[in-house]
Structures are given as structure tokens and as C-alpha cells.
ROVO-811534 format. One record per residue: residue in one letter; x, y, z of N, C-alpha, C, O in turn. Coordinates in steps of 0.05 Angstrom, whole numbers, plus 5000, padded with zeros to 4 digits. Layout:
BEGIN
AXYZXYZXYZXYZ
...
//
This chain:
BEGIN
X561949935397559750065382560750135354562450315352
X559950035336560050075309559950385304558150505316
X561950555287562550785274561550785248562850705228
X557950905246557250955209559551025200560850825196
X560751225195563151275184564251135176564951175153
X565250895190566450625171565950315177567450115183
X564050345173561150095166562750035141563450225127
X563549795132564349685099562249465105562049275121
X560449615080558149435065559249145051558549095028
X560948975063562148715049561348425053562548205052
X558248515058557148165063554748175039552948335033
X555847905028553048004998551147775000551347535002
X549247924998546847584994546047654957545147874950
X546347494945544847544924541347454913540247234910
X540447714909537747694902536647694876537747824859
X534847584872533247464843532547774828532447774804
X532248014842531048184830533348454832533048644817
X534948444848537048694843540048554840541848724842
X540848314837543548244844544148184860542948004872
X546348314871547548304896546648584922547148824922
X545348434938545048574966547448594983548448384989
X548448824991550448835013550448935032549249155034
X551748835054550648895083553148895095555148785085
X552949105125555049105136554648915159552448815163
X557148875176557548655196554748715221553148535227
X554748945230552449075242550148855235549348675251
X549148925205547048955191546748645195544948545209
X548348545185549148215183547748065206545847905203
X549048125237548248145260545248155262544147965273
X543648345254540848335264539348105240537347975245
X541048065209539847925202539647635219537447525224
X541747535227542347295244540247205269540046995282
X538647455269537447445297534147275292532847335272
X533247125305531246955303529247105294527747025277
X529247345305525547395301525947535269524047585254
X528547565266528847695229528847455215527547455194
X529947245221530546925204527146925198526446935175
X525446925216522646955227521846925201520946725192
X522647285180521447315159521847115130520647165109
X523346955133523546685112520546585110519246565089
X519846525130516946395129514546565127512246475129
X515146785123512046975118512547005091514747065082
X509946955075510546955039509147285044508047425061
X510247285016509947695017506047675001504247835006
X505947454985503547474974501147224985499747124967
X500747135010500147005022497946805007499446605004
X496346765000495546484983496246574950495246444932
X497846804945497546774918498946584899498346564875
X501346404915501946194908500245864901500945634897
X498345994902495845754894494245814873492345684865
X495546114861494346114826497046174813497846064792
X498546374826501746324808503946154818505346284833
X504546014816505945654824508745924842509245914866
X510146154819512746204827512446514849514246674856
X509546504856509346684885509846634907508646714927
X512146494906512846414939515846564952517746454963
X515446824947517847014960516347104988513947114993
X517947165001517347275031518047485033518447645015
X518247525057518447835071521847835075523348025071
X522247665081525947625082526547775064527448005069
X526247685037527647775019526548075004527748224988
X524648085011523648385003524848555028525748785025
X524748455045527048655065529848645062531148745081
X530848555046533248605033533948755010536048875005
X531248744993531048914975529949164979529649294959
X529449244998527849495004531649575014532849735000
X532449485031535149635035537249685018538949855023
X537049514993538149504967537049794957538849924947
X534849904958534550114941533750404962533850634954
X532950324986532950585003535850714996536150944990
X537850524998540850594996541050764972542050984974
X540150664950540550854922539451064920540651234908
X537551104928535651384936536751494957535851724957
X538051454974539551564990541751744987542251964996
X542951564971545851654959545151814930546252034927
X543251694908542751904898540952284906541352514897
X539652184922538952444934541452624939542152814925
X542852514965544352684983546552804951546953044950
X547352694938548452784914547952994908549253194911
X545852954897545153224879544653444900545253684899
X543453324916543453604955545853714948545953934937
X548153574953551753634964552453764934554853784931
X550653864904551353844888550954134877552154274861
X547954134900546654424888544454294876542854474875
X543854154869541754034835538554054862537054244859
X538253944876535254034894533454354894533854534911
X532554354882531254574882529954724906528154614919
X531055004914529055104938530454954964529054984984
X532554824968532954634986532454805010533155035014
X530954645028530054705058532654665076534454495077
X532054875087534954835111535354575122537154405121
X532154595137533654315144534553995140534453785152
X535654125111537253865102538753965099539953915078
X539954195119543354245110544554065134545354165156
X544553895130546053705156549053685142549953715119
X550453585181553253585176553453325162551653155159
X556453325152557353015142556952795160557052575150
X556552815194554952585207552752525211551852305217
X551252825207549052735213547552575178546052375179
X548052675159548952435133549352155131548551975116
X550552175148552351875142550751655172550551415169
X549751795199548151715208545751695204544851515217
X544051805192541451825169540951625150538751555142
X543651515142543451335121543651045134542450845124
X545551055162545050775177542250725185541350505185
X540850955194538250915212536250795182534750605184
X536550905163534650855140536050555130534050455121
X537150455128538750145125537549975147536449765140
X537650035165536849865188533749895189532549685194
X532250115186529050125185527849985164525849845168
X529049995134528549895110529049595122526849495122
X531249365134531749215134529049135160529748895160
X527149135177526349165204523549215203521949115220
X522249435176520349595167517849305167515549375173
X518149105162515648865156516148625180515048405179
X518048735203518748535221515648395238515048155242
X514148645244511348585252509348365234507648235247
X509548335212507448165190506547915207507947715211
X504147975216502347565222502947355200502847455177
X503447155202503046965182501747095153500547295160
X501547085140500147105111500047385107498247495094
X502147515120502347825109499447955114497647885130
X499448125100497048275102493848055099491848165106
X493647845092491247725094491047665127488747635135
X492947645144492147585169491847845188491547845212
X492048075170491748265187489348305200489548445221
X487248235196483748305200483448125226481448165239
X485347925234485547785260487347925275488147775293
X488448145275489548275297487748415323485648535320
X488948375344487148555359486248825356487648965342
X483548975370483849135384484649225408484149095429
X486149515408488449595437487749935430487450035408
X487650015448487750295457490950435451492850395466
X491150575428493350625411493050985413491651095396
X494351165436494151355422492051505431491551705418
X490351415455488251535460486151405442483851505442
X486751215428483551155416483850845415486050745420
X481750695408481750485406480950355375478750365363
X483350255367483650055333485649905334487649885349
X484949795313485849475313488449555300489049735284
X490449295317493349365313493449375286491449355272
X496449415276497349405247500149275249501349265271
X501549165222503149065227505549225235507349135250
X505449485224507549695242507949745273509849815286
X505249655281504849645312507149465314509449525318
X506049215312507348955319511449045312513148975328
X512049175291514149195287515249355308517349265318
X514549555316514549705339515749525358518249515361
X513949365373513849205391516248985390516748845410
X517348955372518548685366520448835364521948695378
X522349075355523649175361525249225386527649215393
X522949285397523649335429523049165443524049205465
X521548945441522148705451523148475446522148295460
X524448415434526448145423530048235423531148445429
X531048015416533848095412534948265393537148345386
X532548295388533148555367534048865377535049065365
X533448825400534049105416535449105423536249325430
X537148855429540348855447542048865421544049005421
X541248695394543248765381543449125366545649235363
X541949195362541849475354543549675378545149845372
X542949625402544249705431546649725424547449945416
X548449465427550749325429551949475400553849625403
X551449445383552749625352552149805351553949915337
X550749945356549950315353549250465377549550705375
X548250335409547850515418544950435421543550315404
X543850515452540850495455539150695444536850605442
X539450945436538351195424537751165394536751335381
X538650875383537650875354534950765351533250835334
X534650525375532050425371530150525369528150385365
X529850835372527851005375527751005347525950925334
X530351145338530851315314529651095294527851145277
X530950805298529150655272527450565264526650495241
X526350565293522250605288521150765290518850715296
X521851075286521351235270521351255248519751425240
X522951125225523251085199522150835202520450855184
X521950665209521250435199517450345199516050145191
X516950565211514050615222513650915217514551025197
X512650995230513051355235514251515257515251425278
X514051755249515751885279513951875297514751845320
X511951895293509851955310510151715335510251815358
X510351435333509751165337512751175355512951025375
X514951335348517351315363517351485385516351715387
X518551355401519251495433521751685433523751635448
X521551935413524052115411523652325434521652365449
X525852445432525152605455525052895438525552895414
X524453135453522553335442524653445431523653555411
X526953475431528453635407529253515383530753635367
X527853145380529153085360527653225333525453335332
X530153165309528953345281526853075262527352925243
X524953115275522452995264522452945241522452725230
X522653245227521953355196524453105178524152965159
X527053175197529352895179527852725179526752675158
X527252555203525852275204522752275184521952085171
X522052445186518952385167520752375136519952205120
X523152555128524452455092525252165102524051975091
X526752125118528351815120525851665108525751555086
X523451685133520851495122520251505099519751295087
X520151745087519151785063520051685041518551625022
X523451635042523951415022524451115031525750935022
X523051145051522950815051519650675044518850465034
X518350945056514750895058513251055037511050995028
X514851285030512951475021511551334983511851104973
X510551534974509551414946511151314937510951064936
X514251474921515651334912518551204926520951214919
X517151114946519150904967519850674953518850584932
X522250554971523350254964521950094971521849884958
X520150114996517649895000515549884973515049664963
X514949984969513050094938514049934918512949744907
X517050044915518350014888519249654884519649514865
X519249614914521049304912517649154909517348964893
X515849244923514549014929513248914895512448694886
X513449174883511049144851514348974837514148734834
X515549044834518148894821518648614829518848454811
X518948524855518848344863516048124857516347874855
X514048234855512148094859511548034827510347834818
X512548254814511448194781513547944775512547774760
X516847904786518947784781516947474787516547364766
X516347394801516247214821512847044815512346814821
X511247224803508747194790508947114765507746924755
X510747284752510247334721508347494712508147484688
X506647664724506047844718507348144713507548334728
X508348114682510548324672509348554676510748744671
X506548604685505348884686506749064703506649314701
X508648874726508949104751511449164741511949354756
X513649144724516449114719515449484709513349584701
X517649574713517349914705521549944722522849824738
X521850204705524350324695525450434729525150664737
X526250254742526250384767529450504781530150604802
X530950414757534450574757533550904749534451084764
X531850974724531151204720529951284742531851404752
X528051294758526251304767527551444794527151674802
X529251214804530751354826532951594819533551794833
X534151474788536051774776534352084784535452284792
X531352054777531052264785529552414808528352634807
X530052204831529152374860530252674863531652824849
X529652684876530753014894529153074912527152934917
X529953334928528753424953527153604944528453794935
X524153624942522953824928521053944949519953814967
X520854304944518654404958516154414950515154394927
X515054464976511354384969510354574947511254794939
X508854464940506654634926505354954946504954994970
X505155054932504355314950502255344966502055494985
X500355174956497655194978497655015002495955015019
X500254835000500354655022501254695042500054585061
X503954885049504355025071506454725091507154725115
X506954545072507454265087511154265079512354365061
X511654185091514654055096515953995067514253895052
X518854035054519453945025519553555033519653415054
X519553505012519453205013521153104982522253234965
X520652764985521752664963520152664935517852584934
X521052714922519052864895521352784867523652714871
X520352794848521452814820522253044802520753234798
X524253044792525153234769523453334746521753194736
X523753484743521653474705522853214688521453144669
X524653104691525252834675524552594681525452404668
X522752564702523652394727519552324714518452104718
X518752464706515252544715514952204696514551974705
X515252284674514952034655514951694669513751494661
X516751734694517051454697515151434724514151244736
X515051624728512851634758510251504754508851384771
X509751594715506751534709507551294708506351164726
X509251144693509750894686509150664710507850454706
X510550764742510250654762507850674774507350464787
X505350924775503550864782501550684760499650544767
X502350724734500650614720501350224732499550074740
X503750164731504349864734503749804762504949604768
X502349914784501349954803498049804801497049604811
X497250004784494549974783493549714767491449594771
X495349644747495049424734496249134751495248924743
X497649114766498248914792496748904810496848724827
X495349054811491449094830490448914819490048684828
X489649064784487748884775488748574770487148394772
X491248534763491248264749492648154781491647934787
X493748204794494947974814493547994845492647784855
X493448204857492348294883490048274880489148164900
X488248324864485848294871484648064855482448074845
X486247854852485847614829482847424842482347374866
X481547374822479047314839479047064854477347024871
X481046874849481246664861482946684879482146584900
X485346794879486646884903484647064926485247094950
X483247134919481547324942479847184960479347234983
X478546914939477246704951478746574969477746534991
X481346484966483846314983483846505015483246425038
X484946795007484246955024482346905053482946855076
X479946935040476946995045476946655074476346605097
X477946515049478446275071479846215081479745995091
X481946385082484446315099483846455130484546375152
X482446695121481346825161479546735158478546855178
X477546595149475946385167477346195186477446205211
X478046055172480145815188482145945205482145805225
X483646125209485446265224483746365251484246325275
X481146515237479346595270478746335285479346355309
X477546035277478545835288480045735309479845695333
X482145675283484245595299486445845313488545745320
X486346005316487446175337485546245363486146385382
X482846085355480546025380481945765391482945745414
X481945615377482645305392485945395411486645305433
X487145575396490345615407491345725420493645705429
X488545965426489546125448487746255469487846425487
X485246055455482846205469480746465461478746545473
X482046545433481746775436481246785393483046695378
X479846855386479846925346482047145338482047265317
X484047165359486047365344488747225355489147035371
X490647415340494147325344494647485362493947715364
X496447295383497047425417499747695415501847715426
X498147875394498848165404501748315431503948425432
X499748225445500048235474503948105486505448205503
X504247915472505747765476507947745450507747565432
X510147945450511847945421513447635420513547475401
X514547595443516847295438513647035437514246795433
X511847065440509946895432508346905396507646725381
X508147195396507847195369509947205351509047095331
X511647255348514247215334514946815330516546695315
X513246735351513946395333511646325320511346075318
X509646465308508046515287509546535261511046715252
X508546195246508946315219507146225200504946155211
X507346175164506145985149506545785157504445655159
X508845665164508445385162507545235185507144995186
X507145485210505845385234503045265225502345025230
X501545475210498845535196498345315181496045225183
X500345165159500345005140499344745151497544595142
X501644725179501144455192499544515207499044315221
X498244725214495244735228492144665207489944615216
X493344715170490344725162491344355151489344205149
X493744225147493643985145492443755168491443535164
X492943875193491743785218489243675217488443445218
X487944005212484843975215483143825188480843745186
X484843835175483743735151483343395152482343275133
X484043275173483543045178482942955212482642735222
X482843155220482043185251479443125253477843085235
X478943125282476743025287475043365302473643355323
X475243535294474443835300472143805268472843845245
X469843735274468843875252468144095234467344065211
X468444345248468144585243470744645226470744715203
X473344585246475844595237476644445212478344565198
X475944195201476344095180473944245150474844285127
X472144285157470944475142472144645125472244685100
X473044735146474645065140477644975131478945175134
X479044815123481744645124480644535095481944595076
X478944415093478444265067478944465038480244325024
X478644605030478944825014481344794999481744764975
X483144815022486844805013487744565012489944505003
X486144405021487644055014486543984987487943894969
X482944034984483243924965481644034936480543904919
X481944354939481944584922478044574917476544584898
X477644554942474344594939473544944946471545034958
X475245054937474445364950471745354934470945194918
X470345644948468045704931468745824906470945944905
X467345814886468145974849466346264856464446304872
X467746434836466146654822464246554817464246354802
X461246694828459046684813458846894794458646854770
X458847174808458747414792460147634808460247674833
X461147744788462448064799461448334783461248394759
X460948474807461048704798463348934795464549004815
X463849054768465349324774465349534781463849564800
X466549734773466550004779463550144764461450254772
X464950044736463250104714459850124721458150294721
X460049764727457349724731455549924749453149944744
X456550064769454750194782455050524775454350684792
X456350624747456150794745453251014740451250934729
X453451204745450951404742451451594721452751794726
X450451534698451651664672450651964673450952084652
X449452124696448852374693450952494701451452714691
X453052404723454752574738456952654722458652814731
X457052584707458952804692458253064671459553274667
X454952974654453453184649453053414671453053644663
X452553354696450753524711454253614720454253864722
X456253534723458953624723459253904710459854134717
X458453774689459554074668457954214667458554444675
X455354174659453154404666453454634698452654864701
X455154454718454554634737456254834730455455064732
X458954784721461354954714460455194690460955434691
X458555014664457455284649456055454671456955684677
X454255364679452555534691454755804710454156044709
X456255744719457855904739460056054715461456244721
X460155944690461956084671460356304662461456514654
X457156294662455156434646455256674668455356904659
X455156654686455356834713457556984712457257224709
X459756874713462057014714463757244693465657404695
X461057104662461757214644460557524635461457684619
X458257514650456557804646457457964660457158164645
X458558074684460258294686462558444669463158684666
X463758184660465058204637464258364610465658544603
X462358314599461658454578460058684583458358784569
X460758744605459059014613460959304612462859334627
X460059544586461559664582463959794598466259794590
X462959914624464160044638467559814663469159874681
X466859604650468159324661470959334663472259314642
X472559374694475559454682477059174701479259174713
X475559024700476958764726477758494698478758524676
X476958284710477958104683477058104660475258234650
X478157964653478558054616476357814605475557684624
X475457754586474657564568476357354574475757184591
X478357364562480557174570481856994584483056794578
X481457154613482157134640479656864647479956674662
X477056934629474956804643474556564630473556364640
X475556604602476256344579478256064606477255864615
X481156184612482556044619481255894647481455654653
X479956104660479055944685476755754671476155604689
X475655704655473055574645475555344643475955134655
X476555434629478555144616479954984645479854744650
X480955154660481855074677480054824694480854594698
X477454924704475554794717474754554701474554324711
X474254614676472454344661474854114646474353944629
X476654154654479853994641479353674661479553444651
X478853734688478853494699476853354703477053134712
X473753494693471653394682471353214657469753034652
X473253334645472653234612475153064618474052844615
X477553004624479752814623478052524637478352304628
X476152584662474852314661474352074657472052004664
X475451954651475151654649474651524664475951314665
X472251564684472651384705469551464720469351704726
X468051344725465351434735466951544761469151494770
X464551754771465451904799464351714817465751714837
X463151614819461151424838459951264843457651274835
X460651084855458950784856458450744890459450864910
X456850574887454050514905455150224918455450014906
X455750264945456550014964454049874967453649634964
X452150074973449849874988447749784973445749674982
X448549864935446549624921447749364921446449174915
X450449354928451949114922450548914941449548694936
X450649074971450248945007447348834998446748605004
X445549014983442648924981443648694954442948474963
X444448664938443848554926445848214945444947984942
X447348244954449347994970446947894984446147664983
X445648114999442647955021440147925000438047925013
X439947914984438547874968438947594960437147434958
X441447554953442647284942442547074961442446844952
X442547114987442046915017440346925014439646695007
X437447125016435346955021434146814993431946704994
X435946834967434846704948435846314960434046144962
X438646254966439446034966438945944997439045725007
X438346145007437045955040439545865049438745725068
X442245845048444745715050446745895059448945855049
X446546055072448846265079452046115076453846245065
X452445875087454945785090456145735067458645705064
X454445725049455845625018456145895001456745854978
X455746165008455446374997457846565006458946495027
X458546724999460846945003460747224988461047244964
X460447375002461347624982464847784996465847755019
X465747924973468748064978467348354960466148364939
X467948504974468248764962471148804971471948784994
X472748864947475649014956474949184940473249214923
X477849404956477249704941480649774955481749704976
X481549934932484350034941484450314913483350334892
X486450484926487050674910489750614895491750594909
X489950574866492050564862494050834849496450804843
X492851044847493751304842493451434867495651534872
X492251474881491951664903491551914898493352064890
X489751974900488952324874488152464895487652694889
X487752394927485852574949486852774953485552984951
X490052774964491152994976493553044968494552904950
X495253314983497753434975499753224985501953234975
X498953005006500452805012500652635002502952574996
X498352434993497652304972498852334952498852114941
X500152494938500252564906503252564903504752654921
X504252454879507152574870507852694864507652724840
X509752964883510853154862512253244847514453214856
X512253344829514053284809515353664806513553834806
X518053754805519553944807519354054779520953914767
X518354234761517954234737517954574733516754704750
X519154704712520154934708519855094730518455294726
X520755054752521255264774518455224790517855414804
X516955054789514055014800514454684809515754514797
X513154654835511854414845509654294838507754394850
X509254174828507253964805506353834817507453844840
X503853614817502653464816503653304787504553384766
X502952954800504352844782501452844754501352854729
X499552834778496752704761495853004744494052944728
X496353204743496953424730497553444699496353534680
X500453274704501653274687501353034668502153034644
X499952784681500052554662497152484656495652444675
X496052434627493552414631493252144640491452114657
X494651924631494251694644493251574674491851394683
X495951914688494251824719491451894730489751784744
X492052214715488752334716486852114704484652204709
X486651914692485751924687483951584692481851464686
X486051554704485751324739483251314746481751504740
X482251124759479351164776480751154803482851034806
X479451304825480651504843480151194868481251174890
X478551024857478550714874479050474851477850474829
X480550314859480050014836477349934854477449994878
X474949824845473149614863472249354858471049334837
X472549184869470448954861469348894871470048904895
X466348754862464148714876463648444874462448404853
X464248184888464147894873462847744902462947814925
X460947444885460347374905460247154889459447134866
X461646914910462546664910460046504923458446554941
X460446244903458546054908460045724904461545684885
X459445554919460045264912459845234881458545404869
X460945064869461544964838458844964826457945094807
X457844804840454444644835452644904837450644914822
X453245084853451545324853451945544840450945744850
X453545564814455045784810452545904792451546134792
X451945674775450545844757447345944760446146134750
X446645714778444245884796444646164801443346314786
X446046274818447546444832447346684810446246904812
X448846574789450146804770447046864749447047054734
X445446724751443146754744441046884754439146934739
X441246944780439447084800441447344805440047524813
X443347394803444647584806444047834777444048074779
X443847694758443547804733440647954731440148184724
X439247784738436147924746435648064761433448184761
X437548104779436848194803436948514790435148684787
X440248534782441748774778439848924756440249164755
X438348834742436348844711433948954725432549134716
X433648814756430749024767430849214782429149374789
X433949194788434449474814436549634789438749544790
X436149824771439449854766440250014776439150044797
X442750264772444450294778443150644769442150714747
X443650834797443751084782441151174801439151034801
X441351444817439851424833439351354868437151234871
X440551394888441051324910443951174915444851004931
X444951314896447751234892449051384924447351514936
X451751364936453351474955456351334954457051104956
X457651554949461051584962461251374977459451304992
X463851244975463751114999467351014997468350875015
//
């Protein structure tokens, strides 16, 4: 059984985006193991190599780089801990020098293990996973599930056994997933395992940090590249904000805030220009068509056999590849349909998209501020009332300012309307009578995360716990969803399409039966 204590990190793979990766003999070992080789063939950006030629990195190698930098945040953390420099430090990170030095194997091995679950095409094949009763409730797996599972069912469990001990496999799918998802037993220290996660998962995690670096490397989209040696210079163990009442976590310095914005800003701009690329979304869109298919023809069934880890684990792209080259000259008509697209680049085009913008309601930020005067006008007449010995003028100045600061920083409509889009998509079918040649994609993702005390970055700043979006107007000043609203049509149909769409939007507009969503 391998001794953390003296693990020598002396096996190097060298990678395109940090150098040299190093691994110990242990580590080496689970890479060796089939269902990890596995991750060579899962691309990390699953058709986006069919608009950027040099998107063809996998999960392999982003799980090498995620252990490449959990390690540095590791080691820079516990530093400045062992240093004094953590502010407020919570007890329970006063761990001994083993429990240290075992903390940092379990987070190496979870970072390296953390994407072991991914279906073929990464996250585009996730929407074909089953539903399973998880927990008392019933939803559709995730790929953490599946990592879960593949952990503890493949050779992956004997080799982790055999080098550390059967009591880690818990421990590393707890970090590598959540604690929650691990089978610890009731005295383990949770609160450690949720920081371990936290820099591997949390906002400013190595999963985060590698995947936008990696993917800008490998795209050419220089948007996602951001300062990420500073970045980790200035982690630390920081306590909550005071109204949160929540556990300290991984957080930023007052020096540290600058590059936080930098990373969520190159976040949000790898949304717009690569992840949500409109032709990649289309590739997408038709890639789980054809997958619900052909995982009907393969197993009986429109999803990936869950159920069965050493069956799904010989799931890959290139199973998929030589399944859509198959059909593409098969005698399955349905199946060649759906196959034709990627042989011979007949996807459907952009007809029209909608944005954020477009469905904004230009009153909600007037009726914003008016509500706040109105409650300033209230709050202000006790005030000027002679005998008045409670707040001051002043007192009532600052709270005014206080309230209307994230009103007026704004840049971003509060609200847009899902179901003029849905009416206007069914609108567009019964214009073309053709459902099969038609498509709509609404995506929507947060790339700031502005909801909650969890959500948010915090940043350690003159003796106070910060919010990052507080402090930067850039992030405040984020739209709290990226959206798009697009609907795809055959070549020949586009401009029909984009023509009836335009009228449409001109007789219904925008503003008015609007809803959250």
C-alpha cells in the first residue's frame, strides 16, 4: 500500500497547455487502466471540431490538467494556512501533517477520475442518459453518477484498493463528485471533503480553470486565455460572509479580486463565441437525434445502458463515428437521414435568432427605480420631523444609494420571455407545414452566477468577506443568463423562414406577459 508521505511525483506526460504533468507510480497505475485510457476517445468539446479544425482535445488530457493545477491550489493554499496568511482560519483546517498530505492524494486522484463518467460526446450526450431513482427522487443520471459507478465498478476499484486501501474509494468520490454521493461513514469530516471539492469543482476550481484554457488553446479562441498563475497566487481559506452562516471556503485575497473578474469575464465570452457557436449547436442538436436512434437499434432502448458500467465504459466517439458512417450508407432509412448531416455537411442553417436583448421590457428598470424612490420618499419623512432622534439624513442618503447602485449598474435587461420564443417556433411549423426540416435550440447558461452566497466569488478584502460581483462592475454587470433563441431551417428554406420570423416578432412584440424563467 502506497505511503502519501512518499509518493515521488516522477512520471511526466507533457501537455500542450501547462508543460509538464507529473504523476506518481500509484497515479500512473490508474492511468493504465482501460476504463481511464477510455477518456482518449471522449473529445472535451464534442462536435465543436467541425467549426474549429484544432478542437479535438479530450477528457484524457483535461484530466491531467485538472491534476496539474488542483495540485497548485493545494499547495498554494495549505502555504499560506501553515503560514498564518488565511484569514479567520476555521478550525477545521487545523489538520495534522497526515491528514495534509492525505488530502492532497485524495484530491490528485479525484481531479484525475472527476470526468471518468462522460457518454460519448461529453456533455452533448448527456440528454440520452437515463432516468433512475437517485436519492429518493427520480432524475436523469449525470455524468458524476456514471463516475460514481465506474469507480466502484471497474478496475478502477481494485487499483485504488491495492495502492491506498479500500476506504479511499469513498473518499475520492466524494471529491470527485460530492460528499453527499459518497458512502462515508458518519464521523467522516465532510466540511474537509466539500474544500477538497471545492478546488477541484467549486467556481474557481481546476475543472473551471483547465477546461476555459484548454479549450481557448485548442480552438483559438484567445477569449478564454486569462492570468491563471496569479489567480491561483491568490487563493486562501476565506470565511463566509456574515449573513450566510455557511462553512469558510476557497475564496480570493484583495489582490486576487482583479483576476477573478478577468476569469469570469473570459468565461462569459467562451459562451458566447465557442459553446454556444450557432453551428456547433446545430451539429449538437443532430448528434442526439441520431444517438436516440441508434442506441434504439443497440440496445433496445433511446438511452446509454446506465445500468451496466463495464458495458458502458466501451462507449466511445469513435464507436459513434463508425456508427453515423454506417448508417450513412445503410439500408435503415430513418438512420441514414439522421447520419447524412456529418458525412456530407447538410446540417440545417440559422434562419433567425433571438437574444437576450430582443425580448427585453424597457419599463423594468424605470418601474425599478421608481419603486426604490417611492420607499426613499417614505423613509424620508420621519426624518425631517422635528422631534426625530433615530436616523439621520444621511443614514437615509446611503441606504438610497445603497439600493439603487445595482439598479443603475444594469446592463442587462431583467427579463425575457421563453414562451414568445415557443409561440413564435409553433408559429413557424405551422407556417412551413414541414416540422422535420425545422428546429429550434434555446440555450441558456449562467456565466457569472449572481443567485447565491454559493454561487458567488468571495473575495477576502480589508478584514470583510466580499462578493466578487460587488466589487467588479464588469461582473455586476453580466446578464444573470447568456440566451439564445435560434431556429434552424434547410439551406433552401432559410430565407423564407427568416422572413416570417421577422414579421412575426413586428406583430407580437416584446414587453408585456413577459416571465422569469
Amino acid at each position: 500500500m502506497a505511503d502519501p508521505s512518499k509518493q515521488l511525483y516522477n512520471n511526466e506526460c507533457r501537455d500542450a497547455v501547462h508543460g509538464f504533468v507529473y504523476l506518481s507510480d500509484a497515479e500512473w497505475a490508474v492511468v493504465d487502466c482501460p476504463t481511464f485510457q477510455r477518456l482518449r476517445d471522449i473529445r472535451q468539446l464534442a462536435m465543436a471540431h467541425l467549426v474549429y479544425p484544432g478542437a479535438t482535445h479530450t477528457r484524457f488530457e483535461h484530466s491531467l490538467g485538472c491534476v496539474h493545477l488542483s495540485d497548485l491550489i493545494f499547495k498554494a493554499v495549505e502555504r499560506r494556512f501553515r503560514q498564518g496568511d488565511c484569514p479567520d482560519s476555521a478550525e477545521a483546517f487545523r489538520k495534522s501533517d497526515e491528514k495534509w498530505t492525505r488530502g492532497r492524494t485524495i484530491l490528485r486522484l479525484a481531479s484525475l477520475l472527476h470526468d471518468l463518467g462522460h457518454s460519448p460526446f461529453s456533455h452533448s450526450g448527456e440528454s440520452l442518459m437515463p432516468k433512475e431513482v437517485v436519492d429518493g427522487r427520480k432524475r436523469r443520471l449525470q455524468h458524476e453518477d456514471m463516475t460514481a459507478r465506474l469507480i466502484r465498478g471497474t478496475e478502477i476499484a481494485d487499483r485504488l484498493k491495492t495502492r491506498f486501501g479500500e476506504e479511499i474509494i469513498e473518499e475520492v468520490i466524494a471529491v470527485a463528485t460530492k460528499p453527499e454521493s459518497a458512502r462515508l461513514s458518519k464521523e467522516s469530516d465532510r466540511a474537509w471533503y466539500r474544500f477538497l471539492n471545492d478546488i477541484l469543482a467549486g467556481e474557481l476550481g481546476s475543472d473551471r480553470m483547465d477546461y476555459l484554457l484548454r479549450d481557448a488553446v485548442h480552438s483559438g479562441q484567445s477569449v478564454g486565455l486569462f492570468d491563471h498563475r496569479k489567480l491561483i497566487d491568490s487563493m486562501t481559506i476565506v470565511p463566509p460572509p456574515e449573513e450566510t452562516g455557511e462553512e469558510h471556503r476557497l475564496g480570493l485575497d484583495g489582490a486576487g479580486w482583479l483576476i477573478g473578474e478577468q476569469m469570469v469575464a473570459a468565461r462569459y465570452l467562451m459562451y458566447v463565441a465557442l459553446y454556444f457557436h450557432k453551428t456547433k449547436r446545430i451539429y449538437e442538436i443532430h448528434l442526439e437525434e441520431f444517438l436516440a436512434s441508434w442506441l434504439e437499434a443497440r440496445y433496445g432502448r433511446p438511452h446509454f445502458p446506465a445500468d451496466s458500467p463495464g458495458e458502458y465504459a466501451k462507449l466511445t466517439d469513435s464507436q459513434v463515428w463508425a456508427g453515423i458512417y454506417e448508417a450513412a450508407v445503410g439500408a435503415d432509412e430513418e438512420l441514414r437521414r439522421l447520419a447524412l448531416p456529418f458525412v456530407d455537411r447538410s446540417h440545417l442553417r440559422l434562419a433567425h435568432e433571438l437574444l437576450l436583448a430582443d425580448n427585453h421590457d424597457p419599463t423594468a428598470s424605470s418601474d425599478d427605480v421608481k419603486a426604490v424612490l417611492d420607499e426613499f420618499a417614505r423613509g424620508l419623512q420621519p426624518v425631517l420631523e422635528p422631534d426625530h432622534k433615530g436616523e439621520s439624513v444621511a443614514d437615509v442618503m446611503t441606504d438610497l444609494q445603497h439600493r439603487l447602485g445595482p439598479i443603475l449598474r444594469r446592463r442587462r435587461p431583467r427579463i425575457w420571455n421563453a414562451s414568445r420564443f415557443d409561440k413564435l417556433v409553433h408559429s413557424v411549423h405551422n407556417h412551413v407545414r414541414e416540422m422535420l426540416d425545422i428546429r429550434s435550440d434555446q440555450t441558456k447558461h449562467s456565466a457569472a452566477k449572481l443567485f447565491g452566497p454559493r454561487d458567488k466569488i468571495w473575495v477576502y478584502l480589508d478584514g470583510k468577506t466580499r462578493y466578487l460581483d460587488e466589487l467588479s462592475e464588469i461582473v455586476s454587470g453580466m446578464p444573470d443568463r447568456i440566451w439564445r433563441g435560434r431556429i434552424y431551417a434547410p439551406a433552401k428554406m432559410r430565407d423564407e423562414v427568416r422572413k416570417f420570423c421577422v414579421q412575426w416578432l413586428e406583430s407580437n412584440p416584446s414587453g408585456g406577459g413577459t416571465k422569469n424563467v
